[in-house]
PyMOL Python script that loads the backbone (N, CA, C, O; Angstrom):
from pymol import cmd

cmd.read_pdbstr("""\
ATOM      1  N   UNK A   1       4.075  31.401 -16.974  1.00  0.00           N
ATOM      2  CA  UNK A   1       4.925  32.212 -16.108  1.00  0.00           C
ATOM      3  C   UNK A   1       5.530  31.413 -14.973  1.00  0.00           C
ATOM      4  O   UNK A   1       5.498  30.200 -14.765  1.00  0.00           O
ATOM      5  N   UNK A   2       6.087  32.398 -14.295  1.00  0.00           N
ATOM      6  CA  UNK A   2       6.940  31.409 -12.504  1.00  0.00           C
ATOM      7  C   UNK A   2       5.461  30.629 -12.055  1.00  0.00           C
ATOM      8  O   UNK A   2       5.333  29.405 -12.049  1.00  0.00           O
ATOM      9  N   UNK A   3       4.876  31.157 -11.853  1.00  0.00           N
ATOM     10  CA  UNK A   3       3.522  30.782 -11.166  1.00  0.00           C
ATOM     11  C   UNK A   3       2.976  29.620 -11.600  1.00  0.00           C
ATOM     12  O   UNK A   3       2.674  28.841 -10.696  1.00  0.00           O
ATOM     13  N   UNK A   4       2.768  29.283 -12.659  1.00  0.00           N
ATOM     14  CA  UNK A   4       2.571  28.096 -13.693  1.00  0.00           C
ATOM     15  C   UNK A   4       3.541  26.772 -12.939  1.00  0.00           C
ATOM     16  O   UNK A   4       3.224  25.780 -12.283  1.00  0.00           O
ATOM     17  N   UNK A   5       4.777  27.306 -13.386  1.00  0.00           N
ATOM     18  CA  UNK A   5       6.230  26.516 -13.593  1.00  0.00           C
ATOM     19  C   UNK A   5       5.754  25.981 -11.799  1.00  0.00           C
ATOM     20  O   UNK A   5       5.407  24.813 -11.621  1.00  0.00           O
ATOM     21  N   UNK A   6       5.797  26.885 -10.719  1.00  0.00           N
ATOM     22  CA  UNK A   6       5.413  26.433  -9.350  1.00  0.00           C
ATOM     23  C   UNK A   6       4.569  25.395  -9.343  1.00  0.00           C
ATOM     24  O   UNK A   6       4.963  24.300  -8.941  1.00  0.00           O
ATOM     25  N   UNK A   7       3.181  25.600  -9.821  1.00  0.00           N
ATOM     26  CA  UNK A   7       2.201  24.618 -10.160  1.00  0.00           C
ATOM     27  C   UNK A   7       2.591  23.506 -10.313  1.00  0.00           C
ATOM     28  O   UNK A   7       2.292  22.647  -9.483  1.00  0.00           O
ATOM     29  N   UNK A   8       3.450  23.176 -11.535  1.00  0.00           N
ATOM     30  CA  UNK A   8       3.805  22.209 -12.240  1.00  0.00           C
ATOM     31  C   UNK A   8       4.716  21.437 -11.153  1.00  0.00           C
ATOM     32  O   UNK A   8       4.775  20.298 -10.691  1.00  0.00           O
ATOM     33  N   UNK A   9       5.220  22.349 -11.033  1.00  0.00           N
ATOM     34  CA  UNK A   9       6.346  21.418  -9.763  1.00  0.00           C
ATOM     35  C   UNK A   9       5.912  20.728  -8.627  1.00  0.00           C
ATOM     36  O   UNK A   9       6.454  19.700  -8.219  1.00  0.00           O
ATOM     37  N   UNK A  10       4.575  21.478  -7.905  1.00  0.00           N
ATOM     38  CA  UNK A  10       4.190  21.476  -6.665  1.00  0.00           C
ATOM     39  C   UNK A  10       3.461  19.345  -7.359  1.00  0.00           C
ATOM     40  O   UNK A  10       3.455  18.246  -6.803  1.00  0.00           O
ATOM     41  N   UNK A  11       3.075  19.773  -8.537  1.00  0.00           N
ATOM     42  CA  UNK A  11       2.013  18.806  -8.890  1.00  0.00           C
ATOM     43  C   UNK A  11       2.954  17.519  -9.399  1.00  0.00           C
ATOM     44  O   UNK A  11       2.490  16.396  -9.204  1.00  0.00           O
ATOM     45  N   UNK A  12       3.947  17.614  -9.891  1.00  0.00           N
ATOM     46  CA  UNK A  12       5.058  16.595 -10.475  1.00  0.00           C
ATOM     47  C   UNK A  12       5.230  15.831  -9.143  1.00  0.00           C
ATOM     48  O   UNK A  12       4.658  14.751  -8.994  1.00  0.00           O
ATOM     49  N   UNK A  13       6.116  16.437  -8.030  1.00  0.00           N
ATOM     50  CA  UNK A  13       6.211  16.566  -6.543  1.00  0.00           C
ATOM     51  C   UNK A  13       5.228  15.602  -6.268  1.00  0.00           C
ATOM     52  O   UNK A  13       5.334  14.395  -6.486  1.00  0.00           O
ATOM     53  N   UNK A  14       4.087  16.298  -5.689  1.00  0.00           N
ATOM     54  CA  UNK A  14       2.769  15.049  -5.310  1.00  0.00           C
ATOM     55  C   UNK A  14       2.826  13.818  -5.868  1.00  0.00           C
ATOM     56  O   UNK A  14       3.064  12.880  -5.107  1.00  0.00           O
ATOM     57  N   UNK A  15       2.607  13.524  -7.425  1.00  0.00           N
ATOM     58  CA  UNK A  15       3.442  12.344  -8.030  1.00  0.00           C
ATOM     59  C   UNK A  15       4.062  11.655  -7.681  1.00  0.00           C
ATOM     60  O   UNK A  15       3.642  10.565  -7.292  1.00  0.00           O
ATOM     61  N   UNK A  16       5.317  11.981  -7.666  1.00  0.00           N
ATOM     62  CA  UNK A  16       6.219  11.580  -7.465  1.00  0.00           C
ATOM     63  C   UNK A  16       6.024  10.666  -6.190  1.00  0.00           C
ATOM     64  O   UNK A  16       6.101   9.444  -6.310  1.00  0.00           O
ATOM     65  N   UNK A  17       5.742  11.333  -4.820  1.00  0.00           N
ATOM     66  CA  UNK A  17       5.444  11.114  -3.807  1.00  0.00           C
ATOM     67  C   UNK A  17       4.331  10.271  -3.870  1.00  0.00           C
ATOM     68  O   UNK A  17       4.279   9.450  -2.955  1.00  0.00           O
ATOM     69  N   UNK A  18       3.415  10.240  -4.698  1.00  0.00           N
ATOM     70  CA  UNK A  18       2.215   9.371  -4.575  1.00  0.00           C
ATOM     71  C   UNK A  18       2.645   7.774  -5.061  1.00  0.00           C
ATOM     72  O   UNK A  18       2.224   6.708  -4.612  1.00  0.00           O
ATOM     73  N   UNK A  19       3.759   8.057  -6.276  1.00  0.00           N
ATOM     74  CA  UNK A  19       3.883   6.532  -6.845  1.00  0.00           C
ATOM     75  C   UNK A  19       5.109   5.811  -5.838  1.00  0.00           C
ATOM     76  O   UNK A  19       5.322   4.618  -5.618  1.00  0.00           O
ATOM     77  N   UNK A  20       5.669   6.788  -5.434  1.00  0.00           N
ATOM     78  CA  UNK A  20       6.963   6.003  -3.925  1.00  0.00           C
ATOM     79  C   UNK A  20       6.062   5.190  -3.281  1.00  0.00           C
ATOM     80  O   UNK A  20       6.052   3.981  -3.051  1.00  0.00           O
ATOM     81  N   UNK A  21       5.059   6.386  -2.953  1.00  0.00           N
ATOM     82  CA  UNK A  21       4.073   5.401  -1.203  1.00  0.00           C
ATOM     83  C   UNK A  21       3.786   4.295  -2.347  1.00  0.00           C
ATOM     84  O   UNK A  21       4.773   3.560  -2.327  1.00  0.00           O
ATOM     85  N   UNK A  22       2.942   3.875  -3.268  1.00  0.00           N
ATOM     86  CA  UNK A  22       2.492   3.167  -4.029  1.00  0.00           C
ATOM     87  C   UNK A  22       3.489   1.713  -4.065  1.00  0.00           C
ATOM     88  O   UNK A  22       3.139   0.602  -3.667  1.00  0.00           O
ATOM     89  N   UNK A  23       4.666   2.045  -4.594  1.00  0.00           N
ATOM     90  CA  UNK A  23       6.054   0.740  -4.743  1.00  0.00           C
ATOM     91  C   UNK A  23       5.865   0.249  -3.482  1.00  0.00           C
ATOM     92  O   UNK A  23       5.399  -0.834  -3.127  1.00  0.00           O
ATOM     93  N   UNK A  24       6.410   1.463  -2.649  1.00  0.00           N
ATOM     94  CA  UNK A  24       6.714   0.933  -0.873  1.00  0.00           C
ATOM     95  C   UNK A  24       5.677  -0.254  -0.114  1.00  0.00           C
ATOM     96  O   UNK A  24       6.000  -1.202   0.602  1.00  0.00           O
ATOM     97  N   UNK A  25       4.093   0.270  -0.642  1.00  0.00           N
ATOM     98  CA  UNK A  25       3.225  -0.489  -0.076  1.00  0.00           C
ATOM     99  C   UNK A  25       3.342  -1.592  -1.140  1.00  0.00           C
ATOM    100  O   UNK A  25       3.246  -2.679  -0.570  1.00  0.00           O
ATOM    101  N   UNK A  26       3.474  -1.701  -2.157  1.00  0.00           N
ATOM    102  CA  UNK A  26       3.696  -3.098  -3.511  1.00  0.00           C
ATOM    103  C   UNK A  26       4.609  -3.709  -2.725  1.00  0.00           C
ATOM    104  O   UNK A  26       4.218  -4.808  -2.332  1.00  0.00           O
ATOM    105  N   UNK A  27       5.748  -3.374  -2.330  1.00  0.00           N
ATOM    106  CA  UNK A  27       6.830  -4.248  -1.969  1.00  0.00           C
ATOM    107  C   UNK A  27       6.566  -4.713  -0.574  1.00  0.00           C
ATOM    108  O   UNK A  27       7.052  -5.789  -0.227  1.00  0.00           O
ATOM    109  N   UNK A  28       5.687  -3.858   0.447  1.00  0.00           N
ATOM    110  CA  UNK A  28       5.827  -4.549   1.568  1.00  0.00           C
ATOM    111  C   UNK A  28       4.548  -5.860   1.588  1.00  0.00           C
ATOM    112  O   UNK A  28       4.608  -6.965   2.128  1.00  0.00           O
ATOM    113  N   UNK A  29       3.559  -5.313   0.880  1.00  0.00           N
ATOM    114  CA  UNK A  29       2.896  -6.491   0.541  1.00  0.00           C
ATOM    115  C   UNK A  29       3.444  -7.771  -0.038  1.00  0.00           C
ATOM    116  O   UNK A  29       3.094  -8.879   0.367  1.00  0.00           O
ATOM    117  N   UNK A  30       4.261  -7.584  -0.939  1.00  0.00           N
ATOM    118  CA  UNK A  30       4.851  -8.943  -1.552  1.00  0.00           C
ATOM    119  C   UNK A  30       5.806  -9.557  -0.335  1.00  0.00           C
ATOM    120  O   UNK A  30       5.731 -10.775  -0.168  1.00  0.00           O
ATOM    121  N   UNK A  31       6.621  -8.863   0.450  1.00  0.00           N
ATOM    122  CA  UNK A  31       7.351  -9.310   1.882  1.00  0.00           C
ATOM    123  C   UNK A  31       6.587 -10.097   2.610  1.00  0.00           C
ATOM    124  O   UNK A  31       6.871 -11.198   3.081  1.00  0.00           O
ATOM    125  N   UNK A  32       4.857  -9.038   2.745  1.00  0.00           N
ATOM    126  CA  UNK A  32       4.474 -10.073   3.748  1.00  0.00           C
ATOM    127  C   UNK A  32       3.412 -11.212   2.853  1.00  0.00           C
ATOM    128  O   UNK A  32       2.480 -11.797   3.405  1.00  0.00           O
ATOM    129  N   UNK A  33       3.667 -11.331   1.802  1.00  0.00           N
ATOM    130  CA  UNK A  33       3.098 -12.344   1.208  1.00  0.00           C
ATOM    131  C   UNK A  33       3.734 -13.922   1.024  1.00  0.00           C
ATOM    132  O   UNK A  33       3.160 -15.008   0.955  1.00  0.00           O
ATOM    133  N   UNK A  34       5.441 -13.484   0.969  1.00  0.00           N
ATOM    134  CA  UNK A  34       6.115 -14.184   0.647  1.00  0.00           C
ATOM    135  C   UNK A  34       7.084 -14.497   1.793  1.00  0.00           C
ATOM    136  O   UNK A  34       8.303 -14.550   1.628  1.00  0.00           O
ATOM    137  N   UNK A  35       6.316 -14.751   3.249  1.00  0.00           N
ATOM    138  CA  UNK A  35       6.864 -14.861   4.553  1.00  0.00           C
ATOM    139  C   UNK A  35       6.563 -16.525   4.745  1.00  0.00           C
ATOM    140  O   UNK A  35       6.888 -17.096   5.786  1.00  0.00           O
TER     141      UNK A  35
END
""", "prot")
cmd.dss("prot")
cmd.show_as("cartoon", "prot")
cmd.util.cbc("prot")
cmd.orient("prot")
């Protein structure tokens, strides 16, 4: 149902957001690795 579909979204969302922070901190590490 909607309720489900919300779920799914709320949880894709978090994802999403979890693997950004993830790159962001990959890349600033390699910046300050490669200073």
């Amino acid at each position: 149902g909607a309720n489900e579909l919300v779920v799914l979204f709320k949880f894709a969302l978090y994802c999403g957001i979890a693997l950004s922070q993830l790159f962001i901190w990959c890349m600033i590490g390699n910046v300050l690795l490669h200073q």
